[in-house]
C-alpha positions in Angstrom: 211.7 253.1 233.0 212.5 254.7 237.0 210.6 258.0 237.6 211.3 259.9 240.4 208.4 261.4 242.4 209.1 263.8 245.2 208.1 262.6 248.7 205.4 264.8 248.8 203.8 263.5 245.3 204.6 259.7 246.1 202.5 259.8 249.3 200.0 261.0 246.9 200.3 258.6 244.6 200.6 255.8 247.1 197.2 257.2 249.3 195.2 257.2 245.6 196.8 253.8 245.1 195.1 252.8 248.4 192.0 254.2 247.2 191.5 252.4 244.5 193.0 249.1 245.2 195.6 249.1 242.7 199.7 249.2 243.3 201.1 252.9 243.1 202.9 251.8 240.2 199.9 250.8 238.3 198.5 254.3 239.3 201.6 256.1 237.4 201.1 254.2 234.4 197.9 254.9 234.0 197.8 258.5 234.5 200.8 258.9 231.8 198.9 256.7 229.3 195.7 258.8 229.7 198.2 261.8 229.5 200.0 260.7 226.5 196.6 259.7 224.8 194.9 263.1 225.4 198.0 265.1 224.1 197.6 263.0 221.0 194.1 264.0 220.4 193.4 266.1 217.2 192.3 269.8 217.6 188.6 270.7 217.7 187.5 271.1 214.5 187.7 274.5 212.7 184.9 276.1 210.8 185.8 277.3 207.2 184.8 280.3 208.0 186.9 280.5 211.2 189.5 279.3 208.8 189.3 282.4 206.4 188.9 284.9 208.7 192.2 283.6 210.6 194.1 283.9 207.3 192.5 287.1 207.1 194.0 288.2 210.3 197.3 287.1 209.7 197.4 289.6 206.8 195.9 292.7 208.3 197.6 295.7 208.9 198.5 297.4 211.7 195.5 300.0 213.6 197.5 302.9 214.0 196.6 305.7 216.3 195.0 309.0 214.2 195.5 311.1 216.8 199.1 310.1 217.9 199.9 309.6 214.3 198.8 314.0 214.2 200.9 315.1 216.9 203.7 313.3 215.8 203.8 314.8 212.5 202.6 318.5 213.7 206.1 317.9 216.0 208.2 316.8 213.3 206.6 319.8 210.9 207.3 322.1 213.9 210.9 320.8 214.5 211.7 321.3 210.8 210.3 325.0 211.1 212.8 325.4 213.9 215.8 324.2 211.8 215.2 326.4 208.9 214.0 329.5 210.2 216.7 331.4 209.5 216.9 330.3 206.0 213.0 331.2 205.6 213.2 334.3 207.0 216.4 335.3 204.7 213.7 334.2 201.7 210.9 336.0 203.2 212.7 339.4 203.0 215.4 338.8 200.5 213.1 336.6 198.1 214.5 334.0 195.6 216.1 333.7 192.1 212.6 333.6 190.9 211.0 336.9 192.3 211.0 338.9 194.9 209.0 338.3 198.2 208.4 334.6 197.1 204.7 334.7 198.9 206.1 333.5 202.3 
């Protein structure tokens, strides 16, 4: 297998090289088998209890925001007031089929 180091990396490679008395080569292969062999690793071990509380997690719902949660429905009751005023105040005064003055 060729890799291709950039100048900059290779005069790296080839000063550790020096360093350590080995051919730059040698270097390269090592550090990808101690790379390779690292990535292969298992994951530390997980508690049962870490375990359940992460399945627990993945299930919860959503916080939501009281106060947001509030204003948004006091602006949607407020927009539908808006919309039908007219009709409510034709009930108010006129009242319904059922009675007159329907308490509004």
């Amino acid at each position: 297998m060729v890799i291709r180091l950039s100048p900059t990396i290779q005069k790296r490679v080839t000063r550790a090289a020096k360093a350590k008395g080995i051919e730059p080569s040698q270097l390269v292969e090592d550090a990808l088998k101690e790379f390779l062999r690292t990535k292969r690793e298992p994951r530390e071990q997980v508690s049962e209890a870490r375990r359940q509380l992460d399945e627990l997690l993945r299930h919860k719902k959503k916080t939501v925001d009281f106060e947001a949660e509030v204003h948004q429905a006091k602006r949607s009751a407020g927009k539908l007031y808006e919309d039908n005023a007219d009709w409510i105040e034709r009930v108010a005064a006129e009242g319904t089929e059922h009675g007159k003055g329907a308490g509004l």
